[in-house]
N, C-alpha and C positions, 0 to 999 in steps of 0.2 A: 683711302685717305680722303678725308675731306675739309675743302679751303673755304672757310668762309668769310663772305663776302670779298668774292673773285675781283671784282672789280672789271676792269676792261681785259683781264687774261694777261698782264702783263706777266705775273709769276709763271703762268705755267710752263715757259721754255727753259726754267732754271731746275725745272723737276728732275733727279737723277735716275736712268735705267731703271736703281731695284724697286721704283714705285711704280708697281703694277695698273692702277689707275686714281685716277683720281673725281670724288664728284664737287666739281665747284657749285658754291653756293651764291646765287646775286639778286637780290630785289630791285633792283635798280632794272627797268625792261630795255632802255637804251645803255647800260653798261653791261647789260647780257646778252645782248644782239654783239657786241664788239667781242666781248667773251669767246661767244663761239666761233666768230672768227677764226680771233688766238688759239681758239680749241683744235682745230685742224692743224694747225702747223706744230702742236708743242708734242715730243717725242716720247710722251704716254698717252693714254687711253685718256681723254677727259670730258666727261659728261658735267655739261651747264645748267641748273635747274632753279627756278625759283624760291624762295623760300628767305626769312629771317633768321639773325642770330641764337633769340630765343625762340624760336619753333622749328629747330633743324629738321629736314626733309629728310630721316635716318631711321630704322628702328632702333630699339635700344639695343646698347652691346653689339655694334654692327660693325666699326671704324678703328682700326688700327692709330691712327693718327688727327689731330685736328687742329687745321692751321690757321691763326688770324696772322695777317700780314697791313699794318695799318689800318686796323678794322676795330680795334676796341674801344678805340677815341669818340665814336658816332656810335652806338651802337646805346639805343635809351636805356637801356638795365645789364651795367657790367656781368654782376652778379648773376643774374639769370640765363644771359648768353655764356657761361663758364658752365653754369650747373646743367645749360643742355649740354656743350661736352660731355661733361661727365657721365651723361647720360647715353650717349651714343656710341662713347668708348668701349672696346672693349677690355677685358683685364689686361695689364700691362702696358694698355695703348698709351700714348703720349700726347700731351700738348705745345707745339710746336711755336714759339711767337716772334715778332717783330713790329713793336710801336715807338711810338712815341711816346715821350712823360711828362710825370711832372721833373723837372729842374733841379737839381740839388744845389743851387745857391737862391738867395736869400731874393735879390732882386727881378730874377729870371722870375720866381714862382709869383713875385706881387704883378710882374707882368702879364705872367699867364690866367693868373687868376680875375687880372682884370678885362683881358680879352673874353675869356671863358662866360662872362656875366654880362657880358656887353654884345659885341659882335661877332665874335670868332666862331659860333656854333650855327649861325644864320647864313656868314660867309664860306663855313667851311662844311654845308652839305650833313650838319650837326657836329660838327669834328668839336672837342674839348681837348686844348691843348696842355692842360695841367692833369691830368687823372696819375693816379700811384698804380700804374696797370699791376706793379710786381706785385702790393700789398692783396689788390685785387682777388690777384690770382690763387693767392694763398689764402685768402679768408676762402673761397670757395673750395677748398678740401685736396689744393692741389699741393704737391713738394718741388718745387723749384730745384731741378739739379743741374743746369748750369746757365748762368746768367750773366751776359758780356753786356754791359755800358758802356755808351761811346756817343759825340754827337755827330750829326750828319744834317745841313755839312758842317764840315771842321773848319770852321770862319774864326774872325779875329772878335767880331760882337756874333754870338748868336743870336739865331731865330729863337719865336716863340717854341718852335719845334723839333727843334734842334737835337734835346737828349732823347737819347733810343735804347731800348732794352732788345737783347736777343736772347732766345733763351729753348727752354726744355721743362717742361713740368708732367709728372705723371699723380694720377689720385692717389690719399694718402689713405 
């Protein structure tokens, strides 16, 4: 399995037994010093390594799995960071996600889209808080086979960030 853009390691204690290891992926040098931290305590195998979205540290056809966990929001070329998936994956392997999106009402998205063009990618470490990750995922060659929407958190005014996709996509 591989997580990219590990982040501080918070995911990896959520990792279940039957994943035999995992290699997180982080460019970030101070969010991969923390990484490895969390790497010692989480109850599989996980190797922290440098590397970007689009230039996975994999050969090709190597990866069972490949996980973005709030990582496709900042990441400069959706598209390309999908198609190295694709590329690392092995047959049948899967795409594993959880982001943020864009909005499905009307006023949220003119919010987001006004953060997005303003401040929100400068304050948030590149983050764009409107992207259609789902459409995304599917223009790059993937089949979306199950896809839960929900916002988080479940406030009375949402955040800019609020709606969340979780899901499962495997290459078509």
């Amino acid at each position: 399995m591989l997580e990219v853009g590990a982040g501080n390691g918070l995911n990896f204690a959520h990792y279940p037994p039957e994943v035999v290891s995992v290699v997180a992926v982080e460019p970030e040098p101070r969010l991969r010093d923390a990484a490895l931290v969390s790497a010692t305590r989480a109850p599989v195998a996980v190797d922290v390594v440098p590397g970007v979205a689009d230039r996975l540290p994999a050969d090709d056809a190597s990866v069972d799995a490949v996980v973005y966990s709030l990582v496709l929001c900042s990441v400069p070329d959706v598209s390309r960071a999908l198609h190295e998936a694709r590329r690392v994956l092995r047959p049948g392997g899967q795409v594993r996600f959880l982001e943020h999106v864009a909005a499905s009402t009307p006023g949220l998205r003119r919010v987001q889209g006004w953060l997005d063009a303003t401040i929100w990618p400068y304050v948030g470490a590149g983050c764009h808080a409107g992207r259609d990750t789902a459409a995304s995922i599917e223009h790059a060659g993937f089949a979306i086979e199950r896809l839960e929407r929900f916002r988080f958190p479940d406030i009375r005014v949402p955040m800019p960030t609020s709606p969340h996709i979780l899901g499962v996509a495997r290459p078509v």
